[in-house]
DRENPA-3360 file (N, C-alpha, C; in nm, 2 decimals, always signed):
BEGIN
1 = XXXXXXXX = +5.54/-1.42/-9.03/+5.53/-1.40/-8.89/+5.40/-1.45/-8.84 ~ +5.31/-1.42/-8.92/+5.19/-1.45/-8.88/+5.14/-1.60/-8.83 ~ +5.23/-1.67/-8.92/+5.24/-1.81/-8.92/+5.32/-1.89/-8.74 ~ +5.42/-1.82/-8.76/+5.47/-1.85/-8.60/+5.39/-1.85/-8.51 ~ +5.32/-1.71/-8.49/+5.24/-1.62/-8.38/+5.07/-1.77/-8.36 ~ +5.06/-1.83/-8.46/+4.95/-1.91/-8.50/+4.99/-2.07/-8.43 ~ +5.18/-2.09/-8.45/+5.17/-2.21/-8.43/+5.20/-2.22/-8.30 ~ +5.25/-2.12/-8.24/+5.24/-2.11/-8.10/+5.11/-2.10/-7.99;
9 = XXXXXXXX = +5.05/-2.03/-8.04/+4.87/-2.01/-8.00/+4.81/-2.17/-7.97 ~ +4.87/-2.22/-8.11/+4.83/-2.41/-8.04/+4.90/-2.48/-7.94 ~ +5.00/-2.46/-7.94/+5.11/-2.56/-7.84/+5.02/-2.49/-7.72 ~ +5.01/-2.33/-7.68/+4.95/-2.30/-7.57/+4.83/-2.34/-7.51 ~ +4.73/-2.36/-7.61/+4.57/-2.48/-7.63/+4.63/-2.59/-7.60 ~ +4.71/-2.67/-7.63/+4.73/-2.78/-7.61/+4.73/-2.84/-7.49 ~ +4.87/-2.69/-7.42/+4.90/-2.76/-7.30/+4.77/-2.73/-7.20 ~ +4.70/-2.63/-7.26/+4.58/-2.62/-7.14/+4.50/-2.71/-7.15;
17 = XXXXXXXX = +4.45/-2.76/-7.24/+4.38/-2.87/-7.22/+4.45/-2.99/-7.15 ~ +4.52/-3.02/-7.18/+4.62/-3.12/-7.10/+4.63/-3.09/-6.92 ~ +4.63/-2.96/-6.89/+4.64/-2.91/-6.74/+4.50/-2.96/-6.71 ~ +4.37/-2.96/-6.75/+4.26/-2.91/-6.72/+4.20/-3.07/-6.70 ~ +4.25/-3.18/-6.79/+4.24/-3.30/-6.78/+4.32/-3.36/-6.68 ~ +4.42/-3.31/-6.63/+4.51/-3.41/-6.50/+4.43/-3.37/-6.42 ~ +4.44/-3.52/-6.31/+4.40/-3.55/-6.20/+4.44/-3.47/-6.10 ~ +4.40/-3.41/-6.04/+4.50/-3.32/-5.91/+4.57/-3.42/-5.79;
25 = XXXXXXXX = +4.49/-3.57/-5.75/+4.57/-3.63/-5.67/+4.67/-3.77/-5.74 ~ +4.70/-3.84/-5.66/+4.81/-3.91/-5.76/+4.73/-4.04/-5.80 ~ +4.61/-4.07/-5.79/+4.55/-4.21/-5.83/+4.54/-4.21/-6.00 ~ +4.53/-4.31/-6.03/+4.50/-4.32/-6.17/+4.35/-4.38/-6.18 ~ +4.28/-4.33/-6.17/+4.12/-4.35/-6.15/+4.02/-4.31/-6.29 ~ +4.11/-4.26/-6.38/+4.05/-4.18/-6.48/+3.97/-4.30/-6.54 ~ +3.99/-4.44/-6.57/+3.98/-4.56/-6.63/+3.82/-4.58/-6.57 ~ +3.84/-4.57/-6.40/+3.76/-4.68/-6.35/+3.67/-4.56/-6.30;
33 = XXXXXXXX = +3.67/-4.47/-6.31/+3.57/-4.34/-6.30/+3.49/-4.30/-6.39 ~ +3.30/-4.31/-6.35/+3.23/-4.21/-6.46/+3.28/-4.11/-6.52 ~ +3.34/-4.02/-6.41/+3.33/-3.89/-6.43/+3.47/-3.82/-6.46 ~ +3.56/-3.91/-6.53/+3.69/-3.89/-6.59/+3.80/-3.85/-6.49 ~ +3.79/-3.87/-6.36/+3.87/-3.84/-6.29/+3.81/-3.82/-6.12 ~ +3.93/-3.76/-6.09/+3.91/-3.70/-5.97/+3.86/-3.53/-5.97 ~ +3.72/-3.54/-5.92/+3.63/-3.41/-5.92/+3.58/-3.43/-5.79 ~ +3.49/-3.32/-5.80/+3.41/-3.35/-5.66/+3.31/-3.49/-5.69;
41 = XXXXXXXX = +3.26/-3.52/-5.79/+3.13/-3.57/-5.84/+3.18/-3.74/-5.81 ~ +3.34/-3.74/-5.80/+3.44/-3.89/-5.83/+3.40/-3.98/-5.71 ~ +3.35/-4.08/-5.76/+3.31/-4.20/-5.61/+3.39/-4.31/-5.58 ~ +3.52/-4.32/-5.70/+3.60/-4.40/-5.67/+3.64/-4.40/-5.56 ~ +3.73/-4.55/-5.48/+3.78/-4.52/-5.32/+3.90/-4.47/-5.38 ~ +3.94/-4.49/-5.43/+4.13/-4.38/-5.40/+4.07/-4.28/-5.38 ~ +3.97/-4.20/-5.52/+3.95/-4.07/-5.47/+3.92/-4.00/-5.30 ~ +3.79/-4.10/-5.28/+3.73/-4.06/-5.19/+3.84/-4.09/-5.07;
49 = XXXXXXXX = +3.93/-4.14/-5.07/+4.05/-4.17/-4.93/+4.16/-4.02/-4.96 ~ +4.15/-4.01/-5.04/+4.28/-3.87/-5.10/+4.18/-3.75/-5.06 ~ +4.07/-3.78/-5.12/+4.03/-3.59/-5.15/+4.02/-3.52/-4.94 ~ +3.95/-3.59/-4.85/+3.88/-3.56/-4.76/+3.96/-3.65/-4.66 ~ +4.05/-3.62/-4.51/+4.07/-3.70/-4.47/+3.96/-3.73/-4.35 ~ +3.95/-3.81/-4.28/+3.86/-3.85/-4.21/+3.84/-3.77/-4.05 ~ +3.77/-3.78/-3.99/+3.79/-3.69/-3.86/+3.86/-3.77/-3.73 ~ +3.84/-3.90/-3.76/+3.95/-3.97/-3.68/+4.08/-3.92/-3.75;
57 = XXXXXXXX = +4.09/-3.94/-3.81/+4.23/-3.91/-3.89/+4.34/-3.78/-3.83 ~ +4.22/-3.72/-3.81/+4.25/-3.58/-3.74/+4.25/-3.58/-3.62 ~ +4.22/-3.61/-3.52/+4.20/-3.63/-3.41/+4.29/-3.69/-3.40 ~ +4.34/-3.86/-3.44/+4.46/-3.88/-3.42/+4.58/-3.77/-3.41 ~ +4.60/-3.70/-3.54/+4.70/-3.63/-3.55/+4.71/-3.53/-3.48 ~ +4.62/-3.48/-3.44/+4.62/-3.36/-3.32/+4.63/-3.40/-3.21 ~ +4.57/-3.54/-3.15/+4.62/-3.61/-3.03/+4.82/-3.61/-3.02 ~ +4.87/-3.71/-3.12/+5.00/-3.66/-3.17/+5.08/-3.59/-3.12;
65 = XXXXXXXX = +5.03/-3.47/-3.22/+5.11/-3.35/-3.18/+5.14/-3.31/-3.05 ~ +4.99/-3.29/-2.96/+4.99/-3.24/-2.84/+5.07/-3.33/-2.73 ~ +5.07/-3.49/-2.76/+5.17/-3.54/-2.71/+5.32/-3.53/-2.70 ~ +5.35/-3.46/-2.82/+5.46/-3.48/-2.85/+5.52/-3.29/-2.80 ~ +5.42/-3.25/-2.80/+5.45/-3.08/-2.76/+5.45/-3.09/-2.63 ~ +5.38/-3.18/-2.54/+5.37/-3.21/-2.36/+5.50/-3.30/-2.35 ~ +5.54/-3.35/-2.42/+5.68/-3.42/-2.40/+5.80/-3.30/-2.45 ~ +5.78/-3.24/-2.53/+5.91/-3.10/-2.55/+5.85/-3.04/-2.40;
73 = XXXXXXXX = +5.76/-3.04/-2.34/+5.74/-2.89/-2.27/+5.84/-2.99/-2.13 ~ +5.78/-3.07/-2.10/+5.86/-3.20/-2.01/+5.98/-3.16/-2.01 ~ +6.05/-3.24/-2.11/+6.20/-3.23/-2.12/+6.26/-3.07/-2.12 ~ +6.16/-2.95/-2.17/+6.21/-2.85/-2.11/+6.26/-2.82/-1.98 ~ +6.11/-2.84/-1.91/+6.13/-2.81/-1.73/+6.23/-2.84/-1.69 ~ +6.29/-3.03/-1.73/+6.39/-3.08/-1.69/+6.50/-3.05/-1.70 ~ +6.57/-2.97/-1.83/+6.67/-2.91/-1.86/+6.69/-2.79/-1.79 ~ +6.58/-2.72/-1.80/+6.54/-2.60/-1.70/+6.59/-2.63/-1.57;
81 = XXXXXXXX = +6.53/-2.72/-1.47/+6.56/-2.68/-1.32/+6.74/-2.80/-1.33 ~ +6.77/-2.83/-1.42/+6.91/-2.87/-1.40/+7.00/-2.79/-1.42 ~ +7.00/-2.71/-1.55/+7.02/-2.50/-1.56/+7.10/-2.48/-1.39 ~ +6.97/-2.48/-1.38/+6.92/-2.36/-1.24/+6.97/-2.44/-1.09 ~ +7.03/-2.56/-1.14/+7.07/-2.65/-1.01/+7.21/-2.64/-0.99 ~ +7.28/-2.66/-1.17/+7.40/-2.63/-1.18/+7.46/-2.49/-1.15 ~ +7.35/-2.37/-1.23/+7.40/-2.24/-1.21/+7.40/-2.21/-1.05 ~ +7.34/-2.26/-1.00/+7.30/-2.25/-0.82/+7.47/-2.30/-0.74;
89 = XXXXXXXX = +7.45/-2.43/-0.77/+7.60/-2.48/-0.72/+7.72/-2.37/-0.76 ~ +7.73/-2.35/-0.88/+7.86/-2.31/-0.93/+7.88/-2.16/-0.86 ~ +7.76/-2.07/-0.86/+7.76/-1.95/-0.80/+7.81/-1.94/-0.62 ~ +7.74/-2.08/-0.61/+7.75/-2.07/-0.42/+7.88/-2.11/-0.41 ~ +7.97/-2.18/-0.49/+8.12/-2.29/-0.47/+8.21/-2.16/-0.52 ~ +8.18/-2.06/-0.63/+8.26/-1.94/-0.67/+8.23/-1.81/-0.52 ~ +8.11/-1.79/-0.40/+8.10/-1.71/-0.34/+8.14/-1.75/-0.26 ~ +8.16/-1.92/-0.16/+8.24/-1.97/-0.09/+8.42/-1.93/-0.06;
97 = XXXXXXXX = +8.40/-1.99/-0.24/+8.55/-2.01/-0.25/+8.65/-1.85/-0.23 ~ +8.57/-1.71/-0.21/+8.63/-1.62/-0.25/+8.59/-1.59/-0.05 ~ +8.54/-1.61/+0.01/+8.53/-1.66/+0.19/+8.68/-1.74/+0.23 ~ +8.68/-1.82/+0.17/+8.79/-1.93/+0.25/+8.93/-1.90/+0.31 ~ +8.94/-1.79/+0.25/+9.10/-1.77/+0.29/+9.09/-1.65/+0.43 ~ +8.95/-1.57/+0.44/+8.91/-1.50/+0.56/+8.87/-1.61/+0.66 ~ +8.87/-1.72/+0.66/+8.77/-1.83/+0.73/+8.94/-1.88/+0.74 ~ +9.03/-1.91/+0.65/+9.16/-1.98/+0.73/+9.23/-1.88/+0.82;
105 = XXXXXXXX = +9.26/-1.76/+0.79/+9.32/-1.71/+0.86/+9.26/-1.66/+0.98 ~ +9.10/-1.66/+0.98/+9.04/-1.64/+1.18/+9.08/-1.80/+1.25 ~ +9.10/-1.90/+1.17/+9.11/-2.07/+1.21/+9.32/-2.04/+1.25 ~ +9.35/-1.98/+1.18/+9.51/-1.96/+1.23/+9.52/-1.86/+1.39 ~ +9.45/-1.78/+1.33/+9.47/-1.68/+1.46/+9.40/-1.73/+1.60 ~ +9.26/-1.81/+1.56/+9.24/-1.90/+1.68/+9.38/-2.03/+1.71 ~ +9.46/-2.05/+1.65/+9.56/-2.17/+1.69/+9.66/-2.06/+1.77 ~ +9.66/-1.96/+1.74/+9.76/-1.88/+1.82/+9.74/-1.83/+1.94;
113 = XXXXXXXX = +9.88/-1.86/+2.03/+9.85/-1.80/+2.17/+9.83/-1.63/+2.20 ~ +9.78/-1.59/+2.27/+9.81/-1.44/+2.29/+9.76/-1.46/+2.53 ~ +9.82/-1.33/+2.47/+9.81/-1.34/+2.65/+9.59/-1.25/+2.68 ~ +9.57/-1.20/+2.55/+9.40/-1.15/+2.60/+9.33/-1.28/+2.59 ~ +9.22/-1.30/+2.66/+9.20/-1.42/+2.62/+9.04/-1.33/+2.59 ~ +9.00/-1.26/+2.63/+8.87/-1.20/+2.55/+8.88/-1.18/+2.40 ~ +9.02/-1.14/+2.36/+9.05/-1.15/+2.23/+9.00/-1.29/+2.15 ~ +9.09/-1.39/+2.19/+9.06/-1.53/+2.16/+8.95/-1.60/+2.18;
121 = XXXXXXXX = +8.88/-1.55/+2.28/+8.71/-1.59/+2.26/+8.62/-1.51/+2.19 ~ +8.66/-1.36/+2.14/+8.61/-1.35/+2.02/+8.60/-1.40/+1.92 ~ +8.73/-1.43/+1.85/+8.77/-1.51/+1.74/+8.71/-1.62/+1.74 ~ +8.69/-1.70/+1.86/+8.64/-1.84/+1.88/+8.51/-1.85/+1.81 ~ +8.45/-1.75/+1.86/+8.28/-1.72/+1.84/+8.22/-1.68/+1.76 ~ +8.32/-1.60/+1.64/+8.31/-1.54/+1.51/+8.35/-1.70/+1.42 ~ +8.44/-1.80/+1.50/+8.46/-1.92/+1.40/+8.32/-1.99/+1.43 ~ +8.29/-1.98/+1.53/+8.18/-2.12/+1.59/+8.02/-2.07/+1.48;
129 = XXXXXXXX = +8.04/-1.89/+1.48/+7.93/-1.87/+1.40/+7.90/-1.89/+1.25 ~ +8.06/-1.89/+1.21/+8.11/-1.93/+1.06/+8.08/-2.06/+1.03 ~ +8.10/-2.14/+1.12/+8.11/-2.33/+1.10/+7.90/-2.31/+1.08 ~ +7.83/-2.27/+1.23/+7.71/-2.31/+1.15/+7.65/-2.24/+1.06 ~ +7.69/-2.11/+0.97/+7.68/-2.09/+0.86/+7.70/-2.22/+0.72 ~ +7.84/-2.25/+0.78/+7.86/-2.33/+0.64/+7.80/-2.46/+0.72 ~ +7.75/-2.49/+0.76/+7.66/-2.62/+0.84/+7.52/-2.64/+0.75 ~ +7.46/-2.50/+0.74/+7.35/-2.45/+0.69/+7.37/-2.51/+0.56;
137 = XXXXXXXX = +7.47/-2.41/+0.45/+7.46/-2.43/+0.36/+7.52/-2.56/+0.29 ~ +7.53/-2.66/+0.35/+7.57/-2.82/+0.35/+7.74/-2.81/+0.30 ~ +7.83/-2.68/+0.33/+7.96/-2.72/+0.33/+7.99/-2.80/+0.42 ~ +8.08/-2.89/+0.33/+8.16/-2.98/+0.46/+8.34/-2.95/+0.44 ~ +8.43/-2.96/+0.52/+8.56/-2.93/+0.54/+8.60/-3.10/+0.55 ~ +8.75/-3.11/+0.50/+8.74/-3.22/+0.51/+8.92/-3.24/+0.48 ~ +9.04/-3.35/+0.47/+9.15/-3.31/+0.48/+9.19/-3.33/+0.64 ~ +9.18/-3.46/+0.70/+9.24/-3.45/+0.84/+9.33/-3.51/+0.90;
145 = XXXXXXXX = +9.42/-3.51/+0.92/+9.52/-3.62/+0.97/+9.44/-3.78/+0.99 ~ +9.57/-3.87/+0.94/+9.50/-3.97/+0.97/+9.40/-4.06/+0.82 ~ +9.35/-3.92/+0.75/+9.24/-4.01/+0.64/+9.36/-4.06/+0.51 ~ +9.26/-4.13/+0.46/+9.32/-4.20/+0.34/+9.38/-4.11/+0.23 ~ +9.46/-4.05/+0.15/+9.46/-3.97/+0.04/+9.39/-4.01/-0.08 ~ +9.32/-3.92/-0.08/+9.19/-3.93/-0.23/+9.22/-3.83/-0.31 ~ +9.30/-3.85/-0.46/+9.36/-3.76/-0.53/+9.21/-3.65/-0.60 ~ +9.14/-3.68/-0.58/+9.01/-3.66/-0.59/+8.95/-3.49/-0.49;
153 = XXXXXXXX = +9.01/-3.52/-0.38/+8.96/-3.45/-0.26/+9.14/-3.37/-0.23 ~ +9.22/-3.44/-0.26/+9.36/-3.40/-0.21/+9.45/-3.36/-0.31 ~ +9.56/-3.21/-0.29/+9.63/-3.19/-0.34/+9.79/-3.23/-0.25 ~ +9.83/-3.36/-0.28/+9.97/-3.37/-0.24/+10.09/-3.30/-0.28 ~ +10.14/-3.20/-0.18/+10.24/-3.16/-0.22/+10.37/-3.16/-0.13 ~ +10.36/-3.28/-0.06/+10.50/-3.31/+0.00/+10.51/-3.46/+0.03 ~ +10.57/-3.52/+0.08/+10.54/-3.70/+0.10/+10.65/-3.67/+0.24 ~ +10.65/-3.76/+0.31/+10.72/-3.80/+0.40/+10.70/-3.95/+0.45;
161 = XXXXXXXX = +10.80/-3.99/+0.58/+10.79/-4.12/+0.63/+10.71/-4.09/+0.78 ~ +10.65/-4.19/+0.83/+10.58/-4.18/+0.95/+10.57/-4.32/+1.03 ~ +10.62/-4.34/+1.14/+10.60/-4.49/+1.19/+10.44/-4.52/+1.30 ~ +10.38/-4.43/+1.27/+10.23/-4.44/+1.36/+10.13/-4.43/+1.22 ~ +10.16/-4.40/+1.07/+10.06/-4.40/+1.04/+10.08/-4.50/+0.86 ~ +10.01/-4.58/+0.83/+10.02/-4.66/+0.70/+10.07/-4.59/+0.56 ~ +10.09/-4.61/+0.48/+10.14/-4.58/+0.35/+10.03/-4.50/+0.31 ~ +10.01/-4.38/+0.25/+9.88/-4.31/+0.17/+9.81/-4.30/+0.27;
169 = XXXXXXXX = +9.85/-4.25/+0.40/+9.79/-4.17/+0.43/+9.84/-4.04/+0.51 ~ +9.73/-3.94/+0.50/+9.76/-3.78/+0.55/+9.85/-3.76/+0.68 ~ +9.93/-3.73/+0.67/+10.02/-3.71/+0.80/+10.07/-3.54/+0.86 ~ +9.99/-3.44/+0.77/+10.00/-3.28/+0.74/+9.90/-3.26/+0.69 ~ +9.81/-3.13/+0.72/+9.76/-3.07/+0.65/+9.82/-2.92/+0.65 ~ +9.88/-2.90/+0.53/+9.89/-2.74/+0.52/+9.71/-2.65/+0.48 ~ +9.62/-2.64/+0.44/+9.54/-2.60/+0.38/+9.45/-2.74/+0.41 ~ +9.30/-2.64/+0.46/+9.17/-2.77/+0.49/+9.11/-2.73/+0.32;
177 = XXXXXXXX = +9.07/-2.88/+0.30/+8.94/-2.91/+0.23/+8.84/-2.85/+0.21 ~ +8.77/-2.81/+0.11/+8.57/-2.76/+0.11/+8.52/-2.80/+0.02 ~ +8.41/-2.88/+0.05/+8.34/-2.94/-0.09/+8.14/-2.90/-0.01 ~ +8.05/-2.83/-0.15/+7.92/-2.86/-0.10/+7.90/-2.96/-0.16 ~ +7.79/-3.02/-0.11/+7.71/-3.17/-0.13/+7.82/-3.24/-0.20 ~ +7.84/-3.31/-0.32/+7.94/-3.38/-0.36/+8.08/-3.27/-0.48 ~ +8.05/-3.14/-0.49/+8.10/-3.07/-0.55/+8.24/-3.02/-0.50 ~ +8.33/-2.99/-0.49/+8.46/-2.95/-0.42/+8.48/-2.82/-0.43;
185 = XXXXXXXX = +8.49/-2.79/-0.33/+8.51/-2.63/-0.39/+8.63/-2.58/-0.36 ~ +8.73/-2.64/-0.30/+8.92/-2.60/-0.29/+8.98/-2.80/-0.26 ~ +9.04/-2.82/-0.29/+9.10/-2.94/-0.26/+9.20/-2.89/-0.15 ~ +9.21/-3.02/-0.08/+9.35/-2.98/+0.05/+9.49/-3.01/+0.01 ~ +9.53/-2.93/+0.06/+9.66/-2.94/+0.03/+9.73/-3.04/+0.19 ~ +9.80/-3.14/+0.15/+9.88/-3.20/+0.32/+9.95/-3.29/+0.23 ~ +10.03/-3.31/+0.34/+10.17/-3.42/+0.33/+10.13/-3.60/+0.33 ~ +10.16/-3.70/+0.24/+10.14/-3.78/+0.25/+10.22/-3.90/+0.30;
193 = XX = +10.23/-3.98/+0.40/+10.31/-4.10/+0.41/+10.33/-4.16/+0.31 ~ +10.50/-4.19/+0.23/+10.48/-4.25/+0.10/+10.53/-4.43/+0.18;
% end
C-alpha cells in the first residue's frame, strides 16, 4: 500500500509543477523571454499587448457601449410613443364605436316629421353639438350618395340598377361611415349600382 500512496504523491508533484510553469495568456513567449514566460517581470510584446490593455482601448470600448445603450434607449422611446399612439387610436375607435348607434338614431329622429317643432330643434342642436364634437376629435363620416364604392371604407349589401348614376357607385346608404384620421371605425353599409 505504501508503495501506491508514494506513486501517486508524484503524479500530484508533477502536475503541479507543470501548472506553475504554464503561461497564463495564450502567447508562446517562453522561448524568446528572459524570464521563462509571461510574469509581471516579461517584456516581450505579445506579453505586454495581453497582460494590460491600453486606455485608449478602453475608452474606445466604453465610448461603444454608451453608443450603443443611447441607440437601445432611442429605439425604445420610438416603440414607446408608437405603443401609446396605437393604444390611443384603438381606445378612442372602441369609445366612438360604442356612441354611434346613439348618434344614428338622434340623425333618424331629426329625418322625421313631427308636428312640435321645439322638439325637432332640439334634436337639431344636440346633433349640431355632436358633429363639432367628433369635428374636434378628427372623426370624419363618410358613405354618401353619389361616391365611388371603396370595399375598403364600404360594406355592400344590396346592388341595384340606376340611370342617373355610373356602375360602382353608391346609390343607398342604409348605415353612414366613421373613420378617425385614416383608421375606420364602422364601415358603411349602402346599395351599389352594379
Amino acid at each position: 500500500m505504501a508503495k501506491k500512496h508514494k506513486q501517486s504523491d508524484d503524479k500530484n508533484k508533477e502536475v503541479i509543477e507543470d501548472t506553475n510553469s504554464a503561461c497564463d495568456c495564450e502567447c508562446d513567449c517562453s522561448d524568446d523571454c528572459e524570464h521563462g514566460g509571461c510574469s509581471d517581470e516579461c517584456t516581450c510584446s505579445k506579453c505586454s499587448e495581453t497582460a494590460e490593455p491600453k486606455t485608449e482601448d478602453l475608452l474606445l470600448i466604453a465610448n461603444d457601449k454608451f453608443l450603443r445603450l443611447a441607440a437601445d434607449f432611442e429605439n425604445y422611446k420610438k416603440r414607446a410613443k408608437t405603443e401609446k399612439d396605437q393604444l390611443y387610436a384603438f381606445i378612442s375607435a372602441e369609445t366612438i364605436n360604442s356612441f354611434l348607434p346613439v348618434f344614428d338614431n338622434l340623425d333618424r329622429a331629426a329625418a322625421t316629421e313631427t308636428i312640435d317643432e321645439n322638439f325637432k330643434k332640439g334634436i337639431n342642436m344636440v346633433l349640431t353639438q355632436l358633429n363639432q364634437v367628433f369635428d374636434t376629435l378628427n372623426i370624419k363620416k363618410f358613405g354618401d350618395i353619389g361616391e365611388e364604392f371603396n370595399p375598403q371604407l364600404h360594406n355592400a349589401v344590396m346592388q341595384g340598377e340606376s340611370d342617373d348614376l355610373e356602375t360602382n357607385m353608391i346609390m343607398e346608404v342604409m348605415q353612414k361611415g366613421y373613420k378617425i384620421n385614416d383608421k375606420v371605425i364602422r364601415h358603411a353599409l349602402v346599395k351599389v349600382v352594379s
